[in-house]
N, C-alpha and C positions, 0 to 999 in steps of 0.2 A: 298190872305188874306181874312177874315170874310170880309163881307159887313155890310151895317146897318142894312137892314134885317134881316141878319141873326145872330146881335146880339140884338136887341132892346130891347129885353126880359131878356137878360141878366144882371145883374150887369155891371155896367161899368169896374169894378176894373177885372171882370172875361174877359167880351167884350177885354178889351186891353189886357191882358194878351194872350188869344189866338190868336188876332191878331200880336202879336208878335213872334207866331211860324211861321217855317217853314209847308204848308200850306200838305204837303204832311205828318205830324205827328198829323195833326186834322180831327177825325172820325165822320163826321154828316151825314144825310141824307143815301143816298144809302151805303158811305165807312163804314156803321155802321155794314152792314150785317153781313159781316163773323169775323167781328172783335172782338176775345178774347185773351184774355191778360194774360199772364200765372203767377201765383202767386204759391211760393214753395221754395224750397229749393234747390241744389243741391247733387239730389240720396233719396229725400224726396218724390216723386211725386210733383203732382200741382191740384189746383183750378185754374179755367179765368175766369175773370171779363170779360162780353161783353162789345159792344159799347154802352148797353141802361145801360148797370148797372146789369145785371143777373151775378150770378154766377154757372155754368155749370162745362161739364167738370170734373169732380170728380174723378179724377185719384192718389188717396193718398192712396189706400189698396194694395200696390206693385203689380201693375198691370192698363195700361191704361184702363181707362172708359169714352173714349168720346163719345160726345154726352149725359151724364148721368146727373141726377141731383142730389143730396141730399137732397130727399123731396122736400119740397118748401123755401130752405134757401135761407135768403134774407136780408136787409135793409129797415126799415121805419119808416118814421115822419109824425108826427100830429101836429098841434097847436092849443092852446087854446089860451083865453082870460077871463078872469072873470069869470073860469067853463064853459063857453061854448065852443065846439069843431067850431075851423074855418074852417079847411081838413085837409084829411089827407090820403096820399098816400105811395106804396112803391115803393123806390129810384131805380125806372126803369122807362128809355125812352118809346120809340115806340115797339113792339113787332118787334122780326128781322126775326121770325122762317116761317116756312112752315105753312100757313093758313088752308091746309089740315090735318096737322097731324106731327109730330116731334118724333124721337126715344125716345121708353119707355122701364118700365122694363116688358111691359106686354102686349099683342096683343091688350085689349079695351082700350090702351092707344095712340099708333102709328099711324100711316097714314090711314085716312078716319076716324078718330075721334077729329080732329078739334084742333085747337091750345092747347098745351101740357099745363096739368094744372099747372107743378109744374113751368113755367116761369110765373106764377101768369098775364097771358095777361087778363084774370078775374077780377083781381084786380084795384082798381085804381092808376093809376101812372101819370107819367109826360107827357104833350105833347113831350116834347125831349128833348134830350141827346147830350151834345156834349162833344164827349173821346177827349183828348190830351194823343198820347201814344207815349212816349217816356222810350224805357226801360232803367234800372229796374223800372220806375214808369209809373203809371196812374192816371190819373184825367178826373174826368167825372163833367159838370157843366149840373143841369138839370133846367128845365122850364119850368113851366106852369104858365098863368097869373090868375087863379084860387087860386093859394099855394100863402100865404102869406110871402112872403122872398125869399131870393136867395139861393139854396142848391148845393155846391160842397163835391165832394169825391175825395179824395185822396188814392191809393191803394200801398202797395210794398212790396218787400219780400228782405231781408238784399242782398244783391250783393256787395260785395268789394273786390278786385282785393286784392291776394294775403291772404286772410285771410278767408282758408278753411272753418274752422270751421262755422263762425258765416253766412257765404252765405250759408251754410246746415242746417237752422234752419226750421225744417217744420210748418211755420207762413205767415200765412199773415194779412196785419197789414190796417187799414184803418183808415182814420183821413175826419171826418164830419165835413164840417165848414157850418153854417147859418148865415146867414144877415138880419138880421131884415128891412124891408124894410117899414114897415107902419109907423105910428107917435106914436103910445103906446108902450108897453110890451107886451111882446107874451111867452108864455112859451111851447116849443118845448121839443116832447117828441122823442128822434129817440132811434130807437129799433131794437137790430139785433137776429135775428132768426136763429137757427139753427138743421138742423137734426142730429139725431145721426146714422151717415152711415153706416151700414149695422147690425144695430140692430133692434130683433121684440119687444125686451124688452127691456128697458132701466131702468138704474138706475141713477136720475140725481139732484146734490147738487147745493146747490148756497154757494158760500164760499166767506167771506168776509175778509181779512187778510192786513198788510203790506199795509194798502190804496188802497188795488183795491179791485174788485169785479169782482167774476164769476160765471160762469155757467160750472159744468164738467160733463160730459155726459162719462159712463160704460156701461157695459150690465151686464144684468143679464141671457143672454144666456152662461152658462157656461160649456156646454156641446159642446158648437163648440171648433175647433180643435185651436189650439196656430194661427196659420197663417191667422184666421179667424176674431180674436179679437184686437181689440182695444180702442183708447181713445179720445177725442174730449174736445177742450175745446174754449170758448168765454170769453175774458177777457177785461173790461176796467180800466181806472183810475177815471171814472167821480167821482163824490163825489154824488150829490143824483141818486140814482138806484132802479131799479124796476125789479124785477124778476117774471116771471111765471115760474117754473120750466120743469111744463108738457104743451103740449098741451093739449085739452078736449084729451078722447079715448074712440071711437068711429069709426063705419064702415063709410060706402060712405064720404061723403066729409066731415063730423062731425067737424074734426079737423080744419081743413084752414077756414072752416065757421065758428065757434064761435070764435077761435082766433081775426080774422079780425073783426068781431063784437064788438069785446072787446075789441082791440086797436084803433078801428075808433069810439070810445066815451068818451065825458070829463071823465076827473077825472082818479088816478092810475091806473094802469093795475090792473085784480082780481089776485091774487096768487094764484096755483094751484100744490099741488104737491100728490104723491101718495106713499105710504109705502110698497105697493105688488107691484110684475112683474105686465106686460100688459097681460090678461090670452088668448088674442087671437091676433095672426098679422091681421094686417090691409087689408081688400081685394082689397088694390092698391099699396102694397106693400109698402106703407110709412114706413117708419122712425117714431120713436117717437122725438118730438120736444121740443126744451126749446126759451124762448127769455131772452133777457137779454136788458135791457133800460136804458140810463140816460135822467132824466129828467133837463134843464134846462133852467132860466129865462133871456133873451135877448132886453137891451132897444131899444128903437127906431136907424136905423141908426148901431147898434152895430152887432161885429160880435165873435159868440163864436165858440169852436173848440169840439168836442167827439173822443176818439180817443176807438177804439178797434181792440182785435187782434183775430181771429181765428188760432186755433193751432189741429197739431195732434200728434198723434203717433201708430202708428200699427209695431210694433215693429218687427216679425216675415214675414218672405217673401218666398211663397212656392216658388220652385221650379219645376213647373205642367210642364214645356217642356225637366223634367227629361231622359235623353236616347233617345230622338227624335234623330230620323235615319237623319235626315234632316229640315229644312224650312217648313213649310207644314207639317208634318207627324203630327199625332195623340200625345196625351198626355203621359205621364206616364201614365198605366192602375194600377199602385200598388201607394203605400205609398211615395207622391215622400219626398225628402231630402226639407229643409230648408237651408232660410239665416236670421241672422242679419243685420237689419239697424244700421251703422254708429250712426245718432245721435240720437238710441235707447240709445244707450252709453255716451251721452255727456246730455240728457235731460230725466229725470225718467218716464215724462208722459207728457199728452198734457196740463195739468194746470201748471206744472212747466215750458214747454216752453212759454205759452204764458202769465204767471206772469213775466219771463225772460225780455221778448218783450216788455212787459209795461214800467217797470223797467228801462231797459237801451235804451229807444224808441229814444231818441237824439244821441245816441254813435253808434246805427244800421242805423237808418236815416239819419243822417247826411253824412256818406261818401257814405252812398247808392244814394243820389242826388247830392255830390262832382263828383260820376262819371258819372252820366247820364249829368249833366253841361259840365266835360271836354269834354265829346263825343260832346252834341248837342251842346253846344256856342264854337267848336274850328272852324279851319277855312277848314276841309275837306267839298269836295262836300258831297251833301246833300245826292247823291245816294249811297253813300258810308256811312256815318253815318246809310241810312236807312239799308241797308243791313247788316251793323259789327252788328248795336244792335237789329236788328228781329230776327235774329236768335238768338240770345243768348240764347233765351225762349227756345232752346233745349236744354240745362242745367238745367233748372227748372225741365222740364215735366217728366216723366214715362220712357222716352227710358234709363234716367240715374239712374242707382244703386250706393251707395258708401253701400261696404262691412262692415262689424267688426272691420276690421284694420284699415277703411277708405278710401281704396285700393278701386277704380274705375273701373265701370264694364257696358257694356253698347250694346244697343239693338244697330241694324240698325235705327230702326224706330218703329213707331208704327203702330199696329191695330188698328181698335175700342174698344177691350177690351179684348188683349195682345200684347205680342211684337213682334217684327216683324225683324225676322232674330239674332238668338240671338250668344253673346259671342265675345263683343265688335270685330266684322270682322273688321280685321285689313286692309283689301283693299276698308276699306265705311272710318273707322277712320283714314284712312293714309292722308287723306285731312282736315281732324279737325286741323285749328290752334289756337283757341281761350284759351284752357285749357295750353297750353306751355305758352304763355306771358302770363295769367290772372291769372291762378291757376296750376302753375308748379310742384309744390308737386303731386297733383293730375295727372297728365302728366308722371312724374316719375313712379307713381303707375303702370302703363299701361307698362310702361318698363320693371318693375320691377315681375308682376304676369308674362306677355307674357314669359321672359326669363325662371323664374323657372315653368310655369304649360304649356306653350306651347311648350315646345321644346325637338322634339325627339332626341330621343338614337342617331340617327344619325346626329343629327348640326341641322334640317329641324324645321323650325316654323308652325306649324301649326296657320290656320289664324280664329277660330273661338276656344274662352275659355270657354269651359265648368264648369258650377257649377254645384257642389261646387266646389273649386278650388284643385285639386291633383285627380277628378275623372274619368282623363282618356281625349281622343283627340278626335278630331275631324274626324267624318270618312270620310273627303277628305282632303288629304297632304296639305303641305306648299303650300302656293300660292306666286307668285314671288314679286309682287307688293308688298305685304303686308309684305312678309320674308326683304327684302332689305330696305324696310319704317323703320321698326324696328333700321337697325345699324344707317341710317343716323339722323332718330331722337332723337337716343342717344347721338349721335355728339349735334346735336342741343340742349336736356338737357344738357349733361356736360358742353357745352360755355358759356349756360344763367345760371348756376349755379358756375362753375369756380372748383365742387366739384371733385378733384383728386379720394378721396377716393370710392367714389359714382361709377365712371368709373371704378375701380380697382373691384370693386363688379361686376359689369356685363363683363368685358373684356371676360374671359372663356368665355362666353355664344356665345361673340359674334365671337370670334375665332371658336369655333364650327358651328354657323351660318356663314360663311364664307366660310368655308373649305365643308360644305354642298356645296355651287354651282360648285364644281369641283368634290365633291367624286363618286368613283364607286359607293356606297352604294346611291345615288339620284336616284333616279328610271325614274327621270324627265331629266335628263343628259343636266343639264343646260350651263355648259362649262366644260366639262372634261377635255381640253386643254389648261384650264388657257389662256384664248385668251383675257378676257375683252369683249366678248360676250356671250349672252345667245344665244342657240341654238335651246336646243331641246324643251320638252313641257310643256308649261310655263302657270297653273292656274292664274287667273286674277277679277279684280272686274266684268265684264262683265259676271261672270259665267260660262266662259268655258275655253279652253285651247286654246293659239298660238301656232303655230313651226314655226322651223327659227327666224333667227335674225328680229327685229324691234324695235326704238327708242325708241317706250314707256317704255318698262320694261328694256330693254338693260340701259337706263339713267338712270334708278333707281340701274341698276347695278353698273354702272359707280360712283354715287353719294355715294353708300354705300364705293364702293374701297376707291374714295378719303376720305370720310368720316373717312375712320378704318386708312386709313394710316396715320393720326396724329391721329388718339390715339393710333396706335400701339408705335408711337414715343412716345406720352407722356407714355406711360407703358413701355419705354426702347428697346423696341422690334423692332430696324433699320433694321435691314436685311428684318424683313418680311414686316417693311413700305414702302422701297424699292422696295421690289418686287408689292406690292398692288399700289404701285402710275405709276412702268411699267405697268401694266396689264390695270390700267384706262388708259393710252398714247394710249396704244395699239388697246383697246376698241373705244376710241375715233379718232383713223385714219381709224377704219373700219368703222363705222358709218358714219365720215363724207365723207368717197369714196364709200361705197360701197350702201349706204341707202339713202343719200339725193339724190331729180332728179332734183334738181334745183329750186324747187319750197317750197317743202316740204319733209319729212324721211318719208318713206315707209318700209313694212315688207318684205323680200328677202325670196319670198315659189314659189314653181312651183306647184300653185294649182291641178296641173293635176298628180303628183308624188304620187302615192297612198304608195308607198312605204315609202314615208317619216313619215307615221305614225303608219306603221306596230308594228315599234317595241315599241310601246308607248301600243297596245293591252291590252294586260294581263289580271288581274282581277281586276283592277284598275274602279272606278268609272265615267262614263261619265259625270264630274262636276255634276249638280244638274239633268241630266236626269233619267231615267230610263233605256233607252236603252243599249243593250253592247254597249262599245266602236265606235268599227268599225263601226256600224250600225250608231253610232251618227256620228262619222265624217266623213263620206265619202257615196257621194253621184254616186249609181250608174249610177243612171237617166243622171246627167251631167258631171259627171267623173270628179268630183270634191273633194278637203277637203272644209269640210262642215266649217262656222263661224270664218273668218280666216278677215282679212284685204287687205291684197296686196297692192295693188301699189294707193290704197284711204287714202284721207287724214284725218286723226282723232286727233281729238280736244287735247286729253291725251298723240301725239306725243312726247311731251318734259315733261311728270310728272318727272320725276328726274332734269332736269334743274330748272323748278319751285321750286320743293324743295334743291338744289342745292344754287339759288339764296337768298331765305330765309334765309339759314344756314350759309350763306358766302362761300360757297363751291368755288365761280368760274366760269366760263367755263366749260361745259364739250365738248363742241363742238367747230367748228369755231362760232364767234359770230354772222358774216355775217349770215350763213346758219342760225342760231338760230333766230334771226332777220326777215329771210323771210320767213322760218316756221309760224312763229307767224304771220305773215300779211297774210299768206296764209289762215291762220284756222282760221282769222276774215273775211277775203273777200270770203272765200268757203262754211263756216260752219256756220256764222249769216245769220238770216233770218231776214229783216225787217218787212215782214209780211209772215203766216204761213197759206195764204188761199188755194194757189195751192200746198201747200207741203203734200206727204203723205205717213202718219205713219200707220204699220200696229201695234205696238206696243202699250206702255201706251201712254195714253195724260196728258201731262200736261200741254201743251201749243198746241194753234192752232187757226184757224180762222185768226182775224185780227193783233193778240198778235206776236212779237217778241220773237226770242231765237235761242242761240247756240245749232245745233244739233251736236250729238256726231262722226258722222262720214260723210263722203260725200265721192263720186269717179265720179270726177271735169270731164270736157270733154276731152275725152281723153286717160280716165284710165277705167281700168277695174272693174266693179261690181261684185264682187263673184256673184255665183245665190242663194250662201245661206248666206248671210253676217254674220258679228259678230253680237251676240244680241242688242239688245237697238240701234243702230246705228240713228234710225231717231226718237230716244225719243231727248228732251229735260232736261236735269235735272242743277238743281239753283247750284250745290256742282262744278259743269262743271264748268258753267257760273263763278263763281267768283273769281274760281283758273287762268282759264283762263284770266279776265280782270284783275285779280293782276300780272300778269305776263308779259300781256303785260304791263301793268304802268311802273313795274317795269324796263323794256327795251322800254321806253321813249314812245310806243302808247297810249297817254295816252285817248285822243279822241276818240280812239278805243275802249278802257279798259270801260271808264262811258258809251259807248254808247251800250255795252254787262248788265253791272248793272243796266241803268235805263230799261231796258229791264224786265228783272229779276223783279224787284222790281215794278214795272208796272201790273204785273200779281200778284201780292200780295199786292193791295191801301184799301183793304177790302171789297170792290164791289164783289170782284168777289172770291178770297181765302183772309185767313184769315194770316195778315199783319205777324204774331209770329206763321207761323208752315209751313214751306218748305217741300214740299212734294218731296217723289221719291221712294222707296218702304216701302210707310203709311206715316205716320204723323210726326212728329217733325225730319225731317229724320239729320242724322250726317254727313253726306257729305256736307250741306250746310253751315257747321262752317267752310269751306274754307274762307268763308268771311271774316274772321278778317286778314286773309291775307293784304285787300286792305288797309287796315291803317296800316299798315305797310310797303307796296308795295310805297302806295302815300308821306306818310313823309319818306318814305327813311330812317326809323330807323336800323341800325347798333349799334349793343351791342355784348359784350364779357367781363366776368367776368375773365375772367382767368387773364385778360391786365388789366381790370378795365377803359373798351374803351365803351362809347357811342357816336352814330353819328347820323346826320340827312341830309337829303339828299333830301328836297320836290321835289314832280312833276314839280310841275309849278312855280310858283313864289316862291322863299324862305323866304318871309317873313308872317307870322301870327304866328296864335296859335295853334299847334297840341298835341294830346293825346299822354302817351305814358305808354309804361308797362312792365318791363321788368326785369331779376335779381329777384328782393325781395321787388323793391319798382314800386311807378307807380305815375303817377301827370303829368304836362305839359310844352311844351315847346314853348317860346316865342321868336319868330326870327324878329328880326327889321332889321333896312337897316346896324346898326354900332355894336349893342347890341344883345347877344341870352341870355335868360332866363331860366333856368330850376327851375321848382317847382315840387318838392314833395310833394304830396297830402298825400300817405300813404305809411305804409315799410320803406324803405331805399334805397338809393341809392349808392354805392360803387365806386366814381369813380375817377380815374388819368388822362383820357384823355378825349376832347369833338371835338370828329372831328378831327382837324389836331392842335390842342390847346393842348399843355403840363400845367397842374393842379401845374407841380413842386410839385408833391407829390400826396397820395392817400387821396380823400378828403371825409367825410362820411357825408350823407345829408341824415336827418329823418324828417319824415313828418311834413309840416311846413317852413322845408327852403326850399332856393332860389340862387340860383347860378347864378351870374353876369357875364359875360364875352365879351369882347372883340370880334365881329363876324370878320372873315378874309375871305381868300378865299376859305377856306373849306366849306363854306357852300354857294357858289356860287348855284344859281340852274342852273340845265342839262339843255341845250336846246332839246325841244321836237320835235321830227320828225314825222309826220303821214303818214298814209298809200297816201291819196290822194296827198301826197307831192310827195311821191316817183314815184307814180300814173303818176303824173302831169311831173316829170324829172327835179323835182326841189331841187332833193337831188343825 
């Protein structure tokens, strides 16, 4: 908790507030550094707010821009008193950046030219900054004993579970409260500033209408191309307002200097506006700028609120990694294709979204801090809250697109200023759970393009979508992981939707998909003998190819069979359920004879069989290499196949059981074995520190930091000489699937002690708390995370029955979040009583655990449902690793 110290400065009312957070969601001091906060929309891009108050990060022109600024757009207040100015500074803390120099748009601007102008460390600001970030919101309280009054900010961008539309508003919305702290009247001028991003000219109005006031920023570069242009707007509701439309214009620092001048002295701001273009860009590549102010009068003791929104809209979205051969390759050299933005379509322009935003500021906010409340005041460990809602900031950011239709489309990750591995890869996204419980439409979407633009003539999914959508595949085949991820999370849609018809649209698809891992026509000859194993050469998220059997993908085999075989039943089609539910049996007595060694499932190759991959040759591409084939997998030197596993243990042994157990799947194995898999790959593969461990790969972790590395070959077993890739990386997408998995099979001690881990290398100190790195920035493999609130309360749902269940880790009594179907809210577990409330949507239900409803009962947002607790919601007893360790289980 804050100390005295390190509130004293503060308001009281602010002082207790943050001393009533969890101490690990308040950014001061050092945790302030890499900490931004991402503000946006989902498939809108983002803005982040840092820990001091800066706004960076400028990733709204479809395409990431980190590290960028927007000019020097900002927040600030002044205060007078009787016409005199008492100070007046802008709403930023301590400077967080590189005192040498921070990325610009221009060499005399970056590194060896001294702190970056446009984070105004020039300026005058606040002694400090203390963030409370708990997504979707931020609050920043600043302090200087200089500033007359107490100044908090409040930041967010709409997030509501289940309700696409208005969480894709490209807005972000900020509410300024001051505290008058002296014994008179103070009339406080705050003033937000904004550039017009990526205009040399601007055309920009102040519009007064419907009780608000703005500022909307155009260009008058009308010779740039459709994908180039866009719209900006700054809106509030205050009642008195003060508008500068332009800044001065002017070369060298002209602008941010007389600006500041002009706002750091009694009396109104000057108005300044211009009738012509700017006839020259600025030689620092600024932006042209507008502010937009309310001023108001604050008694002794009193505290008032300003609320404004910044909004975009850049409507059009190139397509520049057009026909890229691959990852890496060069751009389109011609004209590439275009997309629409989604809420190009639901919002005209960026003064209509953010007059929107004003408008209905209580109907957006409100359930946007109902849900950040369920998360942070329910009763999950803290490590678990921190990780479900940091990452969720990868929905905000730039790796996510929503198309025309609405229809979801989404990078790996990011660059600094593009994306990074494009066409939502279905073996990064096959670990994303967040979108399935949060925003299931959306989730559907990804179902629903992969089926019709992914999949060949031959049943085979290809696992990365090119846009524009129908122009053509990917030039490396289905991948296994990802092809198989496809049927079972259709399972998983249709349960948590219950929609028959929905399934009757995709079944084709997936009968084609199906029938691919047996046909002649797989060039990959995954099981030609219908065995329930994969065999032959099987692409993967690792980037290269397995052969022979092994558990990781073989379960994801497994899970797809069980998966199809009840929807083949539900689409009437028994014989061939039948046969799909034998071939999972079958799969599953091989696996567990032939691939467990007692310890853990290993891949069944005779590395030294050069033969084994001859017939794989062809003119097939060597995954992401360059080299032919052969040359890539088979090493002369050590008469080896090259990037294979063996008889080493890896962390993604049971990816199909993890998804498996999600879905309700079952067992796919003996549970025993399943069981000590998983204590294997916590006692083999966690490192509690990473000083003598060594990685020739990326770092993302190392030194003194903890982490699950993705593979290990324990004493005992053999080390390929050329292992599979990433092996001794660490990545956070691992980590979380992993410790939801073991939770979910009762380690649960195990499971936090992989999370705080994780989340430990992201406190702000050190990386930035909302952007999980692994290949670039906001990467998609880390939405595993919402796994663990699901994992930990033991939720169980089924629409089709109209069945929810909960099933806590540890004690079964509190308060847990929950999300699921159409609706979402919480649920309250006492010793005699369990509670459900619906926050938002709807809730559909007949059963709650082992509790018959006596009928189907419908609960919209608002109710609350009483019940009776019995023994169904007993809690599991938990087993650990050191128990069994110990020979106490």
């Amino acid at each position: 908790m804050a100390t005295d110290s390190e509130t004293n400065r503060l308001s009281k009312r602010t002082a207790d507030r943050i001393a009533r957070v969890d101490d690990r969601f308040v950014y001061r001091g050092a945790r302030r550094t890499y900490a931004a906060f991402p503000l946006g929309g989902i498939g809108t891009g983002s803005v982040s707010l840092t820990g001091s108050g800066r706004l960076i990060d400028w990733s709204i022109r479809n395409k990431p821009d980190i590290h960028q600024f927007n000019g020097y757009s900002h927040f600030a207040i002044k205060a007078e008193r009787d016409g005199a100015l008492l100070d007046a500074r802008v709403l930023h803390g301590p400077y967080e950046g590189n005192p040498t120099g921070s990325p610009a748009t221009r060499k005399f601007d970056g590194f060896g030219f001294g702190a970056n102008r446009d984070t105004l460390a020039g300026v005058p600001h606040f002694d400090d900054a203390t963030m409370i970030g708990r997504f979707p919101v931020a609050e920043i309280a600043f302090d200087d004993a200089r500033f007359p009054g107490h100044v908090t900010l409040t930041a967010l961008s709409p997030f509501i579970p289940h309700d696409a539309r208005n969480t894709s508003m490209p807005v972000a919305m900020f509410a300024i409260e001051v505290e008058n702290t002296t014994h008179a009247p103070i009339d406080y001028t705050i003033g937000g500033t904004l550039g017009n991003l990526g205009c040399d000219s601007g055309v920009h109005r102040f519009v007064d209408a419907e009780g608000l006031r703005a500022l909307h920023f155009e260009s008058a570069d009308t010779d740039r191309p459709a994908e180039q242009r866009g719209d900006l707007a700054i809106v509030t509701d205050a009642e008195q307002v003060e508008h500068v439309d332009y800044h001065f214009r002017g070369q060298w620092f002209d602008s941010l200097s007389l600006y500041w001048r002009e706002f750091a002295s009694a009396g109104p701001l000057r108005e300044r506006h211009y009738d012509a273009p700017r006839a020259s860009r600025n030689m620092f590549n600024q932006p042209e700028h507008g502010t937009l102010a309310a001023r108001i009068r604050v008694a002794p003791g009193e505290r008032r609120t300003v609320r404004f929104a910044i909004a975009w809209n850049y409507p059009v979205g190139s397509i520049y990694w057009f026909n890229r051969h691959g990852p890496g390759s060069p751009f389109y050299e011609g004209v590439p294709p275009t997309w629409t933005n989604y809420y190009a379509t639901q919002w005209a322009n960026a003064l209509a979204t953010g007059f929107d935003a004003l408008r209905r500021w209580d109907a957006l906010a409100s359930p946007t801090i109902a849900f950040r409340d369920a998360l942070f005041a329910s009763s999950l460990p803290g490590e678990i809250i921190d990780a479900v809602s940091s990452t969720l900031g990868v929905l905000r950011s730039a790796t996510v697109i929503r198309l025309e239709d609405g229809a979801l489309w989404g990078w790996e990750g990011q660059h600094e200023h593009e994306g990074s591995c494009e066409g939502s890869c279905t073996h990064v996204w096959n670990y994303q759970q967040a979108l399935p419980w949060l925003f299931p439409a959306l989730e559907r979407s990804l179902r629903e393009t992969e089926f019709r633009y992914n999949q060949q003539a031959n049943g085979g999914l290809t696992f990365r979508q090119r846009l524009p959508l129908g122009s053509g595949f990917d030039v490396i085949g289905p991948c296994a992981d990802g092809h198989f991820g496809a049927i079972i999370k259709t399972y998983r849609e249709w349960k948590n939707t219950g929609d028959d018809a929905w399934l009757r649209a995709q079944w084709p698809a997936i009968r084609r998909a199906l029938d691919y891992a047996w046909s002649p026509d797989n060039p990959d000859q995954w099981d030609p003998r219908r065995t329930g194993v994969l065999w032959g050469r099987q692409h993967h998220t690792l980037d290269m190819e397995l052969f022979g059997p092994n558990s990781w993908l073989t379960s994801l085999y497994l899970a797809a069979l069980k998966a199809a075989a009840q929807m083949a039943a539900a689409m009437h089609e028994h014989a061939f359920a039948d046969t799909l539910a034998q071939m999972a049996h079958n799969g599953r007595e091989f696996v567990d004879c032939e691939l467990f060694n007692g310890r853990w499932f290993q891949q069944k190759i005779d590395l030294h069989a050069r033969a084994l991959i001859e017939p794989f040759g062809g003119d097939r591409a060597a995954g992401v290499l360059a080299e032919d084939f052969m040359h890539a997998y088979w090493s002369d030197e050590y008469g080896e196949i090259k990037y294979q596993i063996g008889d080493g243990c890896l962390t993604d042994q049971l990816l199909g059981q993890w998804h498996a157990d999600l879905a309700g799947l079952g067992d796919l194995f003996d549970p025993d074995h399943i069981r000590t898999a998983l204590e294997s790959v916590y006692r083999e593969n966690f490192r509690p520190t990473l000083r003598d461990h060594f990685n020739p790969c990326r770092v993302y972790a190392y030194e003194n930091e903890a982490g699950l590395l993705l593979a290990t070959w324990p004493a005992g077993s053999h080390k390929p000489a050329v292992p599979v890739p990433y092996a001794e990386e660490v990545w956070t997408g691992l980590e979380y699937m992993m410790a939801s998995h073991l939770i979910q099979r009762g380690l649960v001690d195990e499971g936090l002690t992989i999370v705080r881990a994780a989340r430990a290398r992201h406190d702000g100190s050190n990386r930035n708390p909302w952007n999980d790195i692994e290949c670039g920035s906001y990467y998609a493999r880390s939405l595993s995370s919402y796994a663990l609130l699901n994992a930990y309360t033991g939720l169980s749902f089924d629409a089709r029955t109209h069945e929810i269940g909960f099933a806590p880790a540890r004690d079964a009594r509190g308060v847990f979040p929950w999300s699921a179907g159409v609706g979402w809210g919480t649920v309250s577990i006492g010793d005699d009583r369990v509670e459900i409330r619906v926050l938002g949507g709807e809730l559909h239900v007949a059963r709650i655990g082992d509790a018959d409803l006596g009928g189907l009962r419908t609960l919209r947002a608002g109710d609350t449902l009483d019940i009776a607790r019995d023994e169904a919601w007993a809690a599991r007893r938990v087993t650990t690793v050191s128990e069994i360790d110990d020979g106490k289980a």
